[in-house]
DSSP file (Angstrom, degrees, kcal/mol; ACC not computed):
  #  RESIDUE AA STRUCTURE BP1 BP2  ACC     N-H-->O    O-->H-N    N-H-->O    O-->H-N    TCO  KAPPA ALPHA  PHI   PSI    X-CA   Y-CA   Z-CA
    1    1 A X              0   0    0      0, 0.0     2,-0.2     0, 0.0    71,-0.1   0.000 360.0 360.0 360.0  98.7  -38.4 -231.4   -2.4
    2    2 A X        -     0   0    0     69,-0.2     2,-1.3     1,-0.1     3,-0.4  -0.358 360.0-128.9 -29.3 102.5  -38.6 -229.1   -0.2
    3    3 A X        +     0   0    0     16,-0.3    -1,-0.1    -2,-0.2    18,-0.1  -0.068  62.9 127.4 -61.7  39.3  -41.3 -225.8   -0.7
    4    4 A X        +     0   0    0     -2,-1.3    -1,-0.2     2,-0.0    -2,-0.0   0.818  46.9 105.4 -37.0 -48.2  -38.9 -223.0   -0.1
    5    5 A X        -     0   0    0     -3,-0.4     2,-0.1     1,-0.1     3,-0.1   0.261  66.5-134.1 -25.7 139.2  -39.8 -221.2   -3.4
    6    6 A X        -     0   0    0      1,-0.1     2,-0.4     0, 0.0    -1,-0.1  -0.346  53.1 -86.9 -79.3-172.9  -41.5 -218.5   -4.5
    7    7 A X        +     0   0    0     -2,-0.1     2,-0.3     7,-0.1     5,-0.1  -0.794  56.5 164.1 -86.7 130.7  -43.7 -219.5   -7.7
    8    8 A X  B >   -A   11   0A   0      3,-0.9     3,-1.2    -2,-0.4    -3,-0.0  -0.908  48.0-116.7-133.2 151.3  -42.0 -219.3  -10.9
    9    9 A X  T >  S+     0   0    0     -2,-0.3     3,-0.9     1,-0.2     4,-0.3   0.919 122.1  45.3 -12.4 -64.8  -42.8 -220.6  -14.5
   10   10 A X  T 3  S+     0   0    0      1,-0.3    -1,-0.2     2,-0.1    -3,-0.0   0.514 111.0  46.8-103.1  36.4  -39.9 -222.5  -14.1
   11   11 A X  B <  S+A    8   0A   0     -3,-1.2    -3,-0.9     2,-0.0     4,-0.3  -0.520  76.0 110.3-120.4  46.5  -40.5 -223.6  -10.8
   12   12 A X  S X> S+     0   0    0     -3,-0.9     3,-1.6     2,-0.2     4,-0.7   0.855  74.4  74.5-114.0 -71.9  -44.5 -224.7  -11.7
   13   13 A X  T 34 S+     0   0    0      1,-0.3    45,-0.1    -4,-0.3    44,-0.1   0.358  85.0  50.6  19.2 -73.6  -42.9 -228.1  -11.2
   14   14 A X  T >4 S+     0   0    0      1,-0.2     3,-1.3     2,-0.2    -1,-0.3   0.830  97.1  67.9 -73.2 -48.0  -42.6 -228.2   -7.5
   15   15 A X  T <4 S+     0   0    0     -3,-1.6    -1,-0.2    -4,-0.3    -2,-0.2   0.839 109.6  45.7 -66.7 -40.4  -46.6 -227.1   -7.1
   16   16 A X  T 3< S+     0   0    0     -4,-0.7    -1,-0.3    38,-0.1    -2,-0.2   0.752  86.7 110.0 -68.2   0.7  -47.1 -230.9   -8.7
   17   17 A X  S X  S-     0   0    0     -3,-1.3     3,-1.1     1,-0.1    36,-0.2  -0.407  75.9-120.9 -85.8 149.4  -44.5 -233.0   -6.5
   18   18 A X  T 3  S+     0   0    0     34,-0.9     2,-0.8     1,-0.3    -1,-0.1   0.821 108.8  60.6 -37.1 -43.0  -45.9 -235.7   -3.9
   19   19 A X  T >  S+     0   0    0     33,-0.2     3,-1.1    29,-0.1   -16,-0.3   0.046  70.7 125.1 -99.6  46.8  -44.0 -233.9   -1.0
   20   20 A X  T <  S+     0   0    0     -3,-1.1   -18,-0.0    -2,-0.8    -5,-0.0  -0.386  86.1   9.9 -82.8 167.5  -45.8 -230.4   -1.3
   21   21 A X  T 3  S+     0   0    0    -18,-0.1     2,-0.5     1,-0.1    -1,-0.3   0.486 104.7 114.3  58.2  11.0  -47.2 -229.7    1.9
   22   22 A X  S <  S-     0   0    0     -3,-1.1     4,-0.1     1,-0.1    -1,-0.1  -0.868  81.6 -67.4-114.0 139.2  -45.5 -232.5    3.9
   23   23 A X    >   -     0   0    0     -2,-0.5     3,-5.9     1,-0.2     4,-0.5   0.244  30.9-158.4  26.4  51.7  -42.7 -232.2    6.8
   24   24 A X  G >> S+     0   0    0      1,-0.2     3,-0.9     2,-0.2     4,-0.8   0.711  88.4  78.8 -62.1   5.5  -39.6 -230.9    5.0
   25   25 A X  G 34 S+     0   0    0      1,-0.3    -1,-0.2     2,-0.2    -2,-0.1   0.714  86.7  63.2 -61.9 -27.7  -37.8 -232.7    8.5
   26   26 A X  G <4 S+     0   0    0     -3,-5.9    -1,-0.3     1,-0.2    19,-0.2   0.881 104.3  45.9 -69.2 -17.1  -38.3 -236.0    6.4
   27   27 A X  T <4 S+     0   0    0     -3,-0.9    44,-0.6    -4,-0.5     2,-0.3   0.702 110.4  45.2-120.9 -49.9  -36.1 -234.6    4.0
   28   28 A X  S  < S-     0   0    0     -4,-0.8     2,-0.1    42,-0.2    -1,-0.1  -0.881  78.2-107.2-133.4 161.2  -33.1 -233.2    5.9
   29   29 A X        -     0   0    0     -2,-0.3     2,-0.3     1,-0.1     3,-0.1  -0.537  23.5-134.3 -91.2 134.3  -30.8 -234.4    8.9
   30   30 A X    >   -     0   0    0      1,-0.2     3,-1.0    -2,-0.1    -1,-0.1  -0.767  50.4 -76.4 -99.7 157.0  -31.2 -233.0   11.8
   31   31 A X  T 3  S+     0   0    0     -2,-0.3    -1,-0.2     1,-0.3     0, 0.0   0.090 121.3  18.3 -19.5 120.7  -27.4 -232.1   13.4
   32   32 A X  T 3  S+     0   0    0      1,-0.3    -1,-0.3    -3,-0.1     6,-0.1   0.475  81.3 144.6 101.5  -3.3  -26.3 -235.6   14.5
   33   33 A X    <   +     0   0    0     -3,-1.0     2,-0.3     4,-0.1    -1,-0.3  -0.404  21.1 151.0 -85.9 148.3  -28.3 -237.9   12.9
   34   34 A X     >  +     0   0    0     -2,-0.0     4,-1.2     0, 0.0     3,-0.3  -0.994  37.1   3.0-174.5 175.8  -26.7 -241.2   11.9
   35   35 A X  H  > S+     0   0    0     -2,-0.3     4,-3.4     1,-0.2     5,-0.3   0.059 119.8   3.6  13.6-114.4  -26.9 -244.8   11.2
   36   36 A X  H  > S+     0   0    0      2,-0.2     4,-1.9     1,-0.2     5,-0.2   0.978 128.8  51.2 -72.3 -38.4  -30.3 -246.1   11.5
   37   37 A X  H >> S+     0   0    0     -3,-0.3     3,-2.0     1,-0.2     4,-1.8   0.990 116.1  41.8 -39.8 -65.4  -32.3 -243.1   12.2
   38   38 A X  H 3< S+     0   0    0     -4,-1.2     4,-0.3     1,-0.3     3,-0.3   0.891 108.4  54.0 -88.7 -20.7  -31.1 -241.6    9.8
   39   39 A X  H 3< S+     0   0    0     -4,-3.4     4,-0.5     1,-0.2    -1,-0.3   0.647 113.5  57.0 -61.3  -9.8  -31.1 -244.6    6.9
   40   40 A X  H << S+     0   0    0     -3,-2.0     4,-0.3    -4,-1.9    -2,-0.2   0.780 103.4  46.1 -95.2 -16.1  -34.8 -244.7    8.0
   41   41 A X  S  < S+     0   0    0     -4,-1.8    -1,-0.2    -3,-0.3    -2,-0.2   0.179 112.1  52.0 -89.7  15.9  -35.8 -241.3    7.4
   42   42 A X  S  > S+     0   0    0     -4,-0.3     4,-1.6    -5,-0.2    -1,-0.2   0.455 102.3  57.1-115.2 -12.6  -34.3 -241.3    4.5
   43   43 A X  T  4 S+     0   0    0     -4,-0.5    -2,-0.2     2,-0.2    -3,-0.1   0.450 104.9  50.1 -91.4   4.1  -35.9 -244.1    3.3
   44   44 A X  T  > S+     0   0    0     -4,-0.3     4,-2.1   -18,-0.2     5,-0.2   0.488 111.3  54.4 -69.0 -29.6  -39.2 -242.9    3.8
   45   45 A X  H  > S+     0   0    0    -19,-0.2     4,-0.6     1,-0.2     3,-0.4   0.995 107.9  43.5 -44.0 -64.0  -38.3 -240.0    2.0
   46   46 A X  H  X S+     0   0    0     -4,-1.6     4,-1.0     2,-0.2    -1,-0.2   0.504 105.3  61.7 -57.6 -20.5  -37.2 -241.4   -0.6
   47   47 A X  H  > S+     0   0    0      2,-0.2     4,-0.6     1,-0.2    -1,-0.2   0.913 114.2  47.8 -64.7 -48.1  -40.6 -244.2   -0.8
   48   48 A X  H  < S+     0   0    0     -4,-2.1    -2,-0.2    -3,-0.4    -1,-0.2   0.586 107.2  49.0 -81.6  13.7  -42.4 -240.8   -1.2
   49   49 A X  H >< S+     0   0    0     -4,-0.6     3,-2.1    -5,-0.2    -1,-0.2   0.813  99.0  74.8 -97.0 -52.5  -40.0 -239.4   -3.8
   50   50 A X  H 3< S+     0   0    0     -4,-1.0    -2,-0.1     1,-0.4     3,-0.1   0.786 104.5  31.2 -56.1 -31.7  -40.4 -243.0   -6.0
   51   51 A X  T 3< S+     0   0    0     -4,-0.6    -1,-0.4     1,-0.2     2,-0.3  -0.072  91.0 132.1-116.2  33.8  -44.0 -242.4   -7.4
   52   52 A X    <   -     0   0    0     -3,-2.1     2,-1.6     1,-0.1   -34,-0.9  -0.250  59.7-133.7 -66.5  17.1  -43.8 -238.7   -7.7
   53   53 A X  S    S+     0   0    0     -2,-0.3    -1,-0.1     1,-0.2   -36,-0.1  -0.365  96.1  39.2-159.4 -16.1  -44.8 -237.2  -10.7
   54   54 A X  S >> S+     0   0    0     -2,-1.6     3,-1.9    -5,-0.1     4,-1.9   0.107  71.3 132.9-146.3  35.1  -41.9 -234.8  -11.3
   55   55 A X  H 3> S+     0   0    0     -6,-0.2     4,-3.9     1,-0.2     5,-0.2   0.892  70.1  56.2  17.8 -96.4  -39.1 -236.8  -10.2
   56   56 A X  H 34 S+     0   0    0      1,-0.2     4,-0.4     2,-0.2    -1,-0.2   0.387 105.6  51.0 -59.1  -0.7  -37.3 -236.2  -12.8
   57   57 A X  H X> S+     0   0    0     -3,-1.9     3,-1.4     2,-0.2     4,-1.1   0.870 110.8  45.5 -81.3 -63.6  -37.4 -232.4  -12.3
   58   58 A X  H >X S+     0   0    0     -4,-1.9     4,-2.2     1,-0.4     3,-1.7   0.916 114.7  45.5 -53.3 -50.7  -36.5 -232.3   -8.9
   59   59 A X  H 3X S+     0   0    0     -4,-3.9     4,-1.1     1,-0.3     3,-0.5   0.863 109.3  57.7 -58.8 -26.7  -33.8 -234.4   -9.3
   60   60 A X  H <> S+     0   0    0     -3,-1.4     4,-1.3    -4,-0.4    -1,-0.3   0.673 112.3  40.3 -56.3 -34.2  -32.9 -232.6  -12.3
   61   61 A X  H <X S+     0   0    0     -3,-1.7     4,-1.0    -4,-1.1    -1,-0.3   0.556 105.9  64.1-100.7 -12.4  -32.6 -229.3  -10.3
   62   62 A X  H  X S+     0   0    0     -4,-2.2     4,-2.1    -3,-0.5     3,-0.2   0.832 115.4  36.1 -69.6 -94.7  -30.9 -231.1   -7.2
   63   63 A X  H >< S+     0   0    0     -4,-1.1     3,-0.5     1,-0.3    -2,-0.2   0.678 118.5  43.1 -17.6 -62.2  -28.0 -231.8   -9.8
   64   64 A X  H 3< S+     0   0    0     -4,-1.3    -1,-0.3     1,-0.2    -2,-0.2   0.887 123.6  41.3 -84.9 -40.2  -27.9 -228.8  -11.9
   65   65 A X  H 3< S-     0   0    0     -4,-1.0    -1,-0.2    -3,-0.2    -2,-0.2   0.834 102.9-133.6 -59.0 -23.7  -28.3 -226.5   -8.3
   66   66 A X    <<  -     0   0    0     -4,-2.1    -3,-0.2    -3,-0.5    -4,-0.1   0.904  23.5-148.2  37.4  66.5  -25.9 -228.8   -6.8
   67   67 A X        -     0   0    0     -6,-0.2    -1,-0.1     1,-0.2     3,-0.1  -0.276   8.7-156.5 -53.0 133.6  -28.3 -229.1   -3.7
   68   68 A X        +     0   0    0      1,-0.1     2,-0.4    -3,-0.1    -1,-0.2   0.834  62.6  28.9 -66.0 -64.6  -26.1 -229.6   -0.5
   69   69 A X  S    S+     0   0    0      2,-0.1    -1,-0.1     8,-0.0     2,-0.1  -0.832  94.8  13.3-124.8 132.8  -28.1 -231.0    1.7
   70   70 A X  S    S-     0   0    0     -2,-0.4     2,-0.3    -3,-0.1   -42,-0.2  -0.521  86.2 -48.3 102.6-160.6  -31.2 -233.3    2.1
   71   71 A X        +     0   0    0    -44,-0.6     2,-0.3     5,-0.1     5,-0.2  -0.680  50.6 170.0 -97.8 172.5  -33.1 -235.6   -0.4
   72   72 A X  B >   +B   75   0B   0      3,-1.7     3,-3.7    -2,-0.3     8,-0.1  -0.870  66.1   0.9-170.9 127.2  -33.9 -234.2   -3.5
   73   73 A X  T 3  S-     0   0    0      1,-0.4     3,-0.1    -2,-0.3   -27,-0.0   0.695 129.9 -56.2  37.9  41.3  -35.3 -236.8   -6.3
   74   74 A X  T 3  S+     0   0    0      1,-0.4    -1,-0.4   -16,-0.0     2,-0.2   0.298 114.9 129.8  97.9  10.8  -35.2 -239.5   -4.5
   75   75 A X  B <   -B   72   0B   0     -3,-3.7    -3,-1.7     1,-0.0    -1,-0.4  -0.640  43.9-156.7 -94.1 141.9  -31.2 -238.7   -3.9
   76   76 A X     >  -     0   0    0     -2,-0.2     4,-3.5    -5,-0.2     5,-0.4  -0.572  41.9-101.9-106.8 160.6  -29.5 -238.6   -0.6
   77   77 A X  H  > S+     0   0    0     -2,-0.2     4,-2.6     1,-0.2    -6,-0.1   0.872 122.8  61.8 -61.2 -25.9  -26.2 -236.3   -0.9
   78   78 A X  H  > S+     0   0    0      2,-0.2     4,-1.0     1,-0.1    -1,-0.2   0.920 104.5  44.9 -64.5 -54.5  -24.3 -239.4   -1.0
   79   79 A X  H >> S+     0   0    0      2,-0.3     4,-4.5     3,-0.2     3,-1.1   0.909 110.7  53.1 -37.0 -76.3  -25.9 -240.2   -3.9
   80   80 A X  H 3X S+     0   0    0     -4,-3.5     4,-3.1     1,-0.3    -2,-0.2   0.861 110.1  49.0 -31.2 -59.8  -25.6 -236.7   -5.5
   81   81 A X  H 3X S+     0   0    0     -4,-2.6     4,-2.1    -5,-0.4    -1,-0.3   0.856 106.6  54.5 -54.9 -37.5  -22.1 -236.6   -5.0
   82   82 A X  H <X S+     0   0    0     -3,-1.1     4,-2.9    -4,-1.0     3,-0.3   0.977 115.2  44.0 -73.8 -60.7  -21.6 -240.3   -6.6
   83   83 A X  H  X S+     0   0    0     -4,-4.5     4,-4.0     1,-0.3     5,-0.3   0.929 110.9  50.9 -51.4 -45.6  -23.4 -239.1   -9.8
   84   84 A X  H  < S+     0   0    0     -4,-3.1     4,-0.4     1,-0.2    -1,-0.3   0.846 112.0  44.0 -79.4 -14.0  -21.8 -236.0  -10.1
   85   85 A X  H >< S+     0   0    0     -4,-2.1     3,-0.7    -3,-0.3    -1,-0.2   0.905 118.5  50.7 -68.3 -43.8  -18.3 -237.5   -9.8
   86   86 A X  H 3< S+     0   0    0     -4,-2.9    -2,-0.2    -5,-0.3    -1,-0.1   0.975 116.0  37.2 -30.5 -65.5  -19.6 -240.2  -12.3
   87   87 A X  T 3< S+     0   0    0     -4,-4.0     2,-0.3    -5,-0.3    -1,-0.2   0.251  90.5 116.7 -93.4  16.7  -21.0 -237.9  -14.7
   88   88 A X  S <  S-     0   0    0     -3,-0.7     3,-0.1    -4,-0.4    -3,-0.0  -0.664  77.7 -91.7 -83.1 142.8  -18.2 -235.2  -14.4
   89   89 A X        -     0   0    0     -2,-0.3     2,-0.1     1,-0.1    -1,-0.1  -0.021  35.8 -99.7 -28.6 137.2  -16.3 -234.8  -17.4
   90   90 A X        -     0   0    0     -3,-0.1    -1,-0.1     1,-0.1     2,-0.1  -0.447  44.7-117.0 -52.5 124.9  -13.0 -236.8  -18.4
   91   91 A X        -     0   0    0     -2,-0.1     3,-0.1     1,-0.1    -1,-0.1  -0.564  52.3-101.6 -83.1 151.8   -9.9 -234.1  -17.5
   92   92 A X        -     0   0    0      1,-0.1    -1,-0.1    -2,-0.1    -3,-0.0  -0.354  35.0 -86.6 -90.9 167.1   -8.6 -233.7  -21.0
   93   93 A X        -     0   0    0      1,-0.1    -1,-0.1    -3,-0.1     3,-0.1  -0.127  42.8-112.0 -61.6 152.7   -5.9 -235.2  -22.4
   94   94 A X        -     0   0    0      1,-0.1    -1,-0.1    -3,-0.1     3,-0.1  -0.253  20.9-136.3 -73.9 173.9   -2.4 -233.5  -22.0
   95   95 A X  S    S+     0   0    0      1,-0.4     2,-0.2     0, 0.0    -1,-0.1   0.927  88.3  10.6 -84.1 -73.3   -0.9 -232.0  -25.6
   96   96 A X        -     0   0    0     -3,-0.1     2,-0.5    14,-0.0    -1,-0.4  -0.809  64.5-148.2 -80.5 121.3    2.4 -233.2  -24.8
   97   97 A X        -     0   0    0     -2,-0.2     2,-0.6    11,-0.1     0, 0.0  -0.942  20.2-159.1-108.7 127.9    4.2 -235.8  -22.0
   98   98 A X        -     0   0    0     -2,-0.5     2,-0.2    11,-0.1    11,-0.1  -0.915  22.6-136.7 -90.1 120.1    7.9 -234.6  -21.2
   99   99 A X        -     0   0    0     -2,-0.6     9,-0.1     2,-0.1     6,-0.1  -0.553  17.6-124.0 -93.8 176.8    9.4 -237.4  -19.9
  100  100 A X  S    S+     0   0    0     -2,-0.2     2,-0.4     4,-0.1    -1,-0.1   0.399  79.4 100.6 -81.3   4.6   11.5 -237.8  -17.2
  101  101 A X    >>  -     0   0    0      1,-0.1     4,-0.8     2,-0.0     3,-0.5  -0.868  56.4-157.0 -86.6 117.3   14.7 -239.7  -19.5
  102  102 A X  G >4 S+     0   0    0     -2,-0.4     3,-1.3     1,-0.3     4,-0.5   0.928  91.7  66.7 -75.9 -56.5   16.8 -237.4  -20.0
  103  103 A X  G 34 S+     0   0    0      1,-0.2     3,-0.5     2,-0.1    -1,-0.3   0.800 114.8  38.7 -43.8 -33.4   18.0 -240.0  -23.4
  104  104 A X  G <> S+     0   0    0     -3,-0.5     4,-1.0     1,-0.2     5,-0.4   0.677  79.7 101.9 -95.5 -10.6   14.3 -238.9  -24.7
  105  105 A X  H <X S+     0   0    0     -3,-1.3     4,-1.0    -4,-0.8    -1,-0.2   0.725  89.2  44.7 -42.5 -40.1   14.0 -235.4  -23.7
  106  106 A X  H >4 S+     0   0    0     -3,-0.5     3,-2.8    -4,-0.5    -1,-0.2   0.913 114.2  49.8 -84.2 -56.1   14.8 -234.4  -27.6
  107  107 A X  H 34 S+     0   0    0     -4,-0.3    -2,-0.3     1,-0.3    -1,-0.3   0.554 121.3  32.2 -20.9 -33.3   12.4 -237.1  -28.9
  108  108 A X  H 3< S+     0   0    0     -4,-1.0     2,-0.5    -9,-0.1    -1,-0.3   0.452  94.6  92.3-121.0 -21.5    9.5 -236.0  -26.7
  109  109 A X  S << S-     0   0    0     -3,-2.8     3,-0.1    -4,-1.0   -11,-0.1  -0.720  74.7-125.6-108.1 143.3    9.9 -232.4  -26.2
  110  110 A X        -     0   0    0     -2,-0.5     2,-0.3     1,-0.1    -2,-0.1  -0.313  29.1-108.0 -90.1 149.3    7.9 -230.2  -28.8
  111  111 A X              0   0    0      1,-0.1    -1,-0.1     0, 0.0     0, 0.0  -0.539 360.0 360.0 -59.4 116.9   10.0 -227.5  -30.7
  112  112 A X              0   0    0     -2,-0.3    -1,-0.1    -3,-0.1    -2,-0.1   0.733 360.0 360.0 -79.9 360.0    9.2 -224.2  -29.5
């Protein structure tokens, strides 16, 4: 979690978290970075992310901000994305299917 902030009340959070003061380079990919470099700096991020004491905030605000880029609650972007396609709502159901049989067309198709 990156310090960018100003202080807020509802930002008091981030003043607690393990990575206050540390490198925010551990955190985000520099231009290019890829395979093991970069699965190893992200797995040290992420080591210091695991005992962190407001976790669950940051990641909570990674999600709800939809943070772009970097780790964020022990989340990689890959990650971020996977939940939020996970947790994204079901597209609702249609009212009505007109089908494409012409023989069902009256059966199927609502009265206007």
């Amino acid at each position: 979690m990156p310090d960018q902030f100003h202080h807020s009340p509802a930002r008091d959070w981030q003043h607690r978290a393990s990575c206050r003061g540390t490198d925010t380079d551990m955190f985000f990919s520099p231009d290019g970075e890829r395979g093991n470099v970069r699965a190893r700096r992200e797995r040290a991020a992420k080591q210091l992310c695991q005992d962190c004491p407001v976790l669950d905030n940051c990641r909570a605000h990674a999600l709800t901000a939809t943070e772009a880029y970097g780790i964020w609650g022990g989340m990689s972007e890959t990650e971020r994305a996977r939940h939020a396609r996970r947790t994204r709502l079901p597209a609702r159901p249609r009212e009505h299917v007109v089908s494409t049989d012409p023989l069902t067309w009256r059966i199927r198709t609502p009265r206007a």
